[in-house]
C-alpha positions as a Python dict, from the first residue, in 0.01 Angstrom:
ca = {
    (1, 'X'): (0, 0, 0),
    (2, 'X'): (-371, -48, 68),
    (3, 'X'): (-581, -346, 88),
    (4, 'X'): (-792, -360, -173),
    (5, 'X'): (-1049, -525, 55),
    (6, 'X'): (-1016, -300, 347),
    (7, 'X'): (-1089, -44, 18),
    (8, 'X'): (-1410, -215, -57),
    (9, 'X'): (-1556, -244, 276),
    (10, 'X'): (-1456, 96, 406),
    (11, 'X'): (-1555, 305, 63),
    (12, 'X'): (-1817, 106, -125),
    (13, 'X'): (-1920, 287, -451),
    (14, 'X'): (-2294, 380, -526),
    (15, 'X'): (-2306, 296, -877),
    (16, 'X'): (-2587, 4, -963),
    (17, 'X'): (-2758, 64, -664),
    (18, 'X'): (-3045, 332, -785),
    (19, 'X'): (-3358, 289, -956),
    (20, 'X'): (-3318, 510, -1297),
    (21, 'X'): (-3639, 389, -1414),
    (22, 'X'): (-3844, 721, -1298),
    (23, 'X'): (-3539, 948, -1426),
    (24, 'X'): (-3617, 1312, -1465),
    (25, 'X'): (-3404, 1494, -1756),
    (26, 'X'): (-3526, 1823, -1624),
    (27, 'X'): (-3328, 1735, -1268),
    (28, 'X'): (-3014, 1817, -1463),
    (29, 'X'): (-3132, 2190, -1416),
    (30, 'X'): (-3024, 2460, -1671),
    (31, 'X'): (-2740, 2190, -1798),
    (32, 'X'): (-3012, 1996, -1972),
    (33, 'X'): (-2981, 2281, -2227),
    (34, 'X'): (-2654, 2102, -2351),
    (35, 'X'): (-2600, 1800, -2519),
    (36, 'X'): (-2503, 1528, -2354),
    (37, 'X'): (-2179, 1498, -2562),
    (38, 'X'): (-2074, 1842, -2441),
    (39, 'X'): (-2169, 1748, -2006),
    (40, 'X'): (-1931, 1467, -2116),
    (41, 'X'): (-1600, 1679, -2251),
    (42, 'X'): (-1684, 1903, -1895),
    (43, 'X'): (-1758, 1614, -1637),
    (44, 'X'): (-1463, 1383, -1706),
    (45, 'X'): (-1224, 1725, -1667),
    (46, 'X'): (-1383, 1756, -1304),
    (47, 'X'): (-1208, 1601, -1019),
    (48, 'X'): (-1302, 1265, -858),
    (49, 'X'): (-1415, 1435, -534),
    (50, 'X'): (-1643, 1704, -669),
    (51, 'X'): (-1774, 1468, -983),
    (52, 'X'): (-1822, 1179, -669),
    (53, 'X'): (-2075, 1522, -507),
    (54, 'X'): (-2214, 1609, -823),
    (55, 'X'): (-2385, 1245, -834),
    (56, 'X'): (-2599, 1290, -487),
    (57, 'X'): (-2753, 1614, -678),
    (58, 'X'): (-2992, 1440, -873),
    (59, 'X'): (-3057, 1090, -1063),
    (60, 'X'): (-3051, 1339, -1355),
    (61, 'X'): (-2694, 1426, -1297),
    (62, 'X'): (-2598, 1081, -1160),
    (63, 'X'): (-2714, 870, -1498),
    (64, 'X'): (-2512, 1175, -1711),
    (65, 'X'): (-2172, 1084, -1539),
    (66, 'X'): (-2235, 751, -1519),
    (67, 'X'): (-2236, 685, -1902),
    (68, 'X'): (-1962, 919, -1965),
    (69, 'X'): (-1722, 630, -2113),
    (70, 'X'): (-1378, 697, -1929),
    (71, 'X'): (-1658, 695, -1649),
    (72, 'X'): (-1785, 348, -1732),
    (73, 'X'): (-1460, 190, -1810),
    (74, 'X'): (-1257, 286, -1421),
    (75, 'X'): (-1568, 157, -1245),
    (76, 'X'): (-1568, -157, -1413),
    (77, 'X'): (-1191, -226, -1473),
    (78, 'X'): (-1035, -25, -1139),
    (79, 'X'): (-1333, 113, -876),
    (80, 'X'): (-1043, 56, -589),
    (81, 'X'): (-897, 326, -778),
    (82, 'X'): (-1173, 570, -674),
    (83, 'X'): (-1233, 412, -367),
    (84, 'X'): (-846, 466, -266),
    (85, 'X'): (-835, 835, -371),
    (86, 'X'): (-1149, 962, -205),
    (87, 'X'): (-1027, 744, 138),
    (88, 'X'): (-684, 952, 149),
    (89, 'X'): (-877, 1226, 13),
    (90, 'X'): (-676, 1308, -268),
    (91, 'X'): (-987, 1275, -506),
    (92, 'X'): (-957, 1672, -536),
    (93, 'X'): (-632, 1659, -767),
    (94, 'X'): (-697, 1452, -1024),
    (95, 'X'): (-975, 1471, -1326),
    (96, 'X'): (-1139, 1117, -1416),
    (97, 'X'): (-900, 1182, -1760),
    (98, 'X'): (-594, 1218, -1604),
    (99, 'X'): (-715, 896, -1374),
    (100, 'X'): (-816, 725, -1708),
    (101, 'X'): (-468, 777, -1925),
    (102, 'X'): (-290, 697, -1631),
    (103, 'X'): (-489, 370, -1574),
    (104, 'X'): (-433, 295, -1914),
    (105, 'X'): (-54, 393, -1976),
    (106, 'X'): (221, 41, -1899),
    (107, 'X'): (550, 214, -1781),
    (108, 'X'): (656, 279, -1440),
    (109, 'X'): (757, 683, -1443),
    (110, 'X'): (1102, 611, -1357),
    (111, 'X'): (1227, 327, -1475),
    (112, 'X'): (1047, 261, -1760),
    (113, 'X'): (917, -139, -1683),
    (114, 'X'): (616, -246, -1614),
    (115, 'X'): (428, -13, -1345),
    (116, 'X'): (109, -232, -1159),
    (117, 'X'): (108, 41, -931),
    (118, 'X'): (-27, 366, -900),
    (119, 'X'): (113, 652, -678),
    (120, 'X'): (-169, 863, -543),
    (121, 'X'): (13, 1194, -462),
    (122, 'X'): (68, 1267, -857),
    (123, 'X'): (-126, 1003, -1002),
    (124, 'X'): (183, 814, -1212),
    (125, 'X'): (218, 426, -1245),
    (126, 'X'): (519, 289, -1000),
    (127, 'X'): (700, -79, -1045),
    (128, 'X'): (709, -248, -705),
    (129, 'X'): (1080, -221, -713),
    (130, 'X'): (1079, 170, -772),
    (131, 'X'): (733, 205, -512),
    (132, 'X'): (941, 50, -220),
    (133, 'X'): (1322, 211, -332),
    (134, 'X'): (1306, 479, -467),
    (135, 'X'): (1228, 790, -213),
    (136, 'X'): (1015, 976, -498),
    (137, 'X'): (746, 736, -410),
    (138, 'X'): (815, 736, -28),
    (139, 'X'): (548, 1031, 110),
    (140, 'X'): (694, 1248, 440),
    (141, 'X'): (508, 1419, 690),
    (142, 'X'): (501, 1815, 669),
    (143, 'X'): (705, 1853, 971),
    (144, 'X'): (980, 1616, 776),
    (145, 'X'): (916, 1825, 487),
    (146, 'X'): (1011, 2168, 668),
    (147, 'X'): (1315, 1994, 818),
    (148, 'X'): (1432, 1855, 520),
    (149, 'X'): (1375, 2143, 277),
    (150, 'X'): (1366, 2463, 487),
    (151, 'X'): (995, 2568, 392),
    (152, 'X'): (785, 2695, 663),
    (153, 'X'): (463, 2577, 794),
    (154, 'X'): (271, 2798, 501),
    (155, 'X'): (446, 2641, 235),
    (156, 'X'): (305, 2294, 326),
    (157, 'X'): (-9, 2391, 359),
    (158, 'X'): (-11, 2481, 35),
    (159, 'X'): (103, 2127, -89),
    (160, 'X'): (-145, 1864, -193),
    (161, 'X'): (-181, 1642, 115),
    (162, 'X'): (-311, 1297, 182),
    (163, 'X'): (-427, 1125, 479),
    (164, 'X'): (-316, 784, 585),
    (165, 'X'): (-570, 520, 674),
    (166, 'X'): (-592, 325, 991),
    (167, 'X'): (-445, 13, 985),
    (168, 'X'): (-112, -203, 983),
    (169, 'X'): (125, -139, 731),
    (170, 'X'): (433, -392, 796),
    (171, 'X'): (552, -726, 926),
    (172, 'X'): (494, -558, 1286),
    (173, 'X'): (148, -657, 1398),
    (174, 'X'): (95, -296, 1510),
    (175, 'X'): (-234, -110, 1373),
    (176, 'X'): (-181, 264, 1359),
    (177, 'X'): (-527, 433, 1467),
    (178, 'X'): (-457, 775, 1409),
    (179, 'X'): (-482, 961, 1061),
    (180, 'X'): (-146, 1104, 976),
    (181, 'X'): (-135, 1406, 683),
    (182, 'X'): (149, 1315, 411),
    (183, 'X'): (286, 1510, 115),
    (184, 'X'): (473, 1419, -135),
    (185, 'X'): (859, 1454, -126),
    (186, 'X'): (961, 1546, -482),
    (187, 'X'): (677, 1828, -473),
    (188, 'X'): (814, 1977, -135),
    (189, 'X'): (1163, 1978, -222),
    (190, 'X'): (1039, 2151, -606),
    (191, 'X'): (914, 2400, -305),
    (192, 'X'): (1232, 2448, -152),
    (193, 'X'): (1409, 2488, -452),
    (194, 'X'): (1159, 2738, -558),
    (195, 'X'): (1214, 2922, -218),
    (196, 'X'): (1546, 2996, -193),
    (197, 'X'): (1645, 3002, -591),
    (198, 'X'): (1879, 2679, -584),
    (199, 'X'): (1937, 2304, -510),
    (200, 'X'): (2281, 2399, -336),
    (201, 'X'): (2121, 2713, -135),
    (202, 'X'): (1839, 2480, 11),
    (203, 'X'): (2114, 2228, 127),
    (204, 'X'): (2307, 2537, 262),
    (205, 'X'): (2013, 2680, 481),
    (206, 'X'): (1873, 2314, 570),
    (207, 'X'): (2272, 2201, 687),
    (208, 'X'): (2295, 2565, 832),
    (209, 'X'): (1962, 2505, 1049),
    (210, 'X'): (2126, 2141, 1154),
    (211, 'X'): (2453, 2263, 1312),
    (212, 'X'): (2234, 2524, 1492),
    (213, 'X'): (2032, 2296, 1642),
    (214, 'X'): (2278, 2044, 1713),
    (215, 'X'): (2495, 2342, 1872),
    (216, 'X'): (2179, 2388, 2138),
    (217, 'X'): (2214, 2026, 2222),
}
């Protein structure tokens, strides 16, 4: 889970902090030709990471995303929701729509109760019970991934992939320095289902490649 203090010291957000008074319209470029109605419907479809780029173009650009409304209504109810994503860098999968219905939706995806929580490597609401049970929610590491599933090194490249923040993340006073790349576990084993055409023949070729190695041993 991360602080959502760590989140606004380490990531603080831009918005409120530029003079719009001197705004240019014609520093939109050749979108000035649309309406702003229609920059709205295409903006809030863009991801979080490219929409967060698209603001340093111009003060033109920046006051047209900041008044979209879905826009208006993350930064002022859940900005540690941006500031999280773009930290783990996982801003690049998820439109500021998808972040919005999420935001607004009540149910944890799996069990249905009430879900404070939001899981960053699909973007669905969690309940703490289900965040800190249930495995869905538990990320691995691509090496785990490979081992677990039998998908090569390609394969989880190919998977979205987050990256852990510095910091201590239990009872153990131990702060982890290092940035570690996660993916998520239900998306790598949809992979290695996927890859060898069943459930049961993943488990075969994963259990297969475990008496192997333990036969080296």
């Amino acid at each position: 889970m991360l602080d959502p203090a760590s989140l606004e010291r380490d990531c603080p957000l831009d918005n409120g902090r530029h003079d719009h008074r001197n705004l240019n319209v014609s520093s939109l470029g050749c979108l000035h030709q649309l309406p702003t109605e229609i920059l709205h419907m295409i903006f809030v479809d863009v991801d979080l990471e490219s929409l967060t780029t698209m603001r340093r173009v111009s003060h033109g650009v920046r006051n047209t995303i900041d008044s979209i409304w879905q826009y208006q209504s993350i930064i002022h109810h859940a900005p540690n929701s941006i500031r999280a994503a773009l930290s783990i860098h996982v801003g690049s999968l998820v439109s500021y729509r998808r972040l919005y219905e999420e935001l607004c939706s009540y149910e944890c995806a799996t069990c249905g109760r009430f879900g404070p929580y939001l899981y960053l490597l699909n973007f669905t609401r969690a309940c703490y019970i289900c965040l800190t049970e249930n495995p869905r929610f538990l990320p691995i590491t691509p090496a785990h991934a490979r081992k677990s599933f039998g998908i090569s090194t390609k394969n989880t490249n190919n998977l979205p992939t987050a990256l852990s923040i510095p910091g201590s993340f239990s009872n153990i006073p131990k702060i982890r320095r290092g940035r570690i790349s996660l993916v998520d576990r239900v998306h790598s084993k949809e992979v290695g289902i996927r890859l060898h055409g069943s459930r049961e023949r993943m488990e075969q070729y994963v259990n297969i490649l475990i008496l192997k190695k333990d036969s080296l041993i």
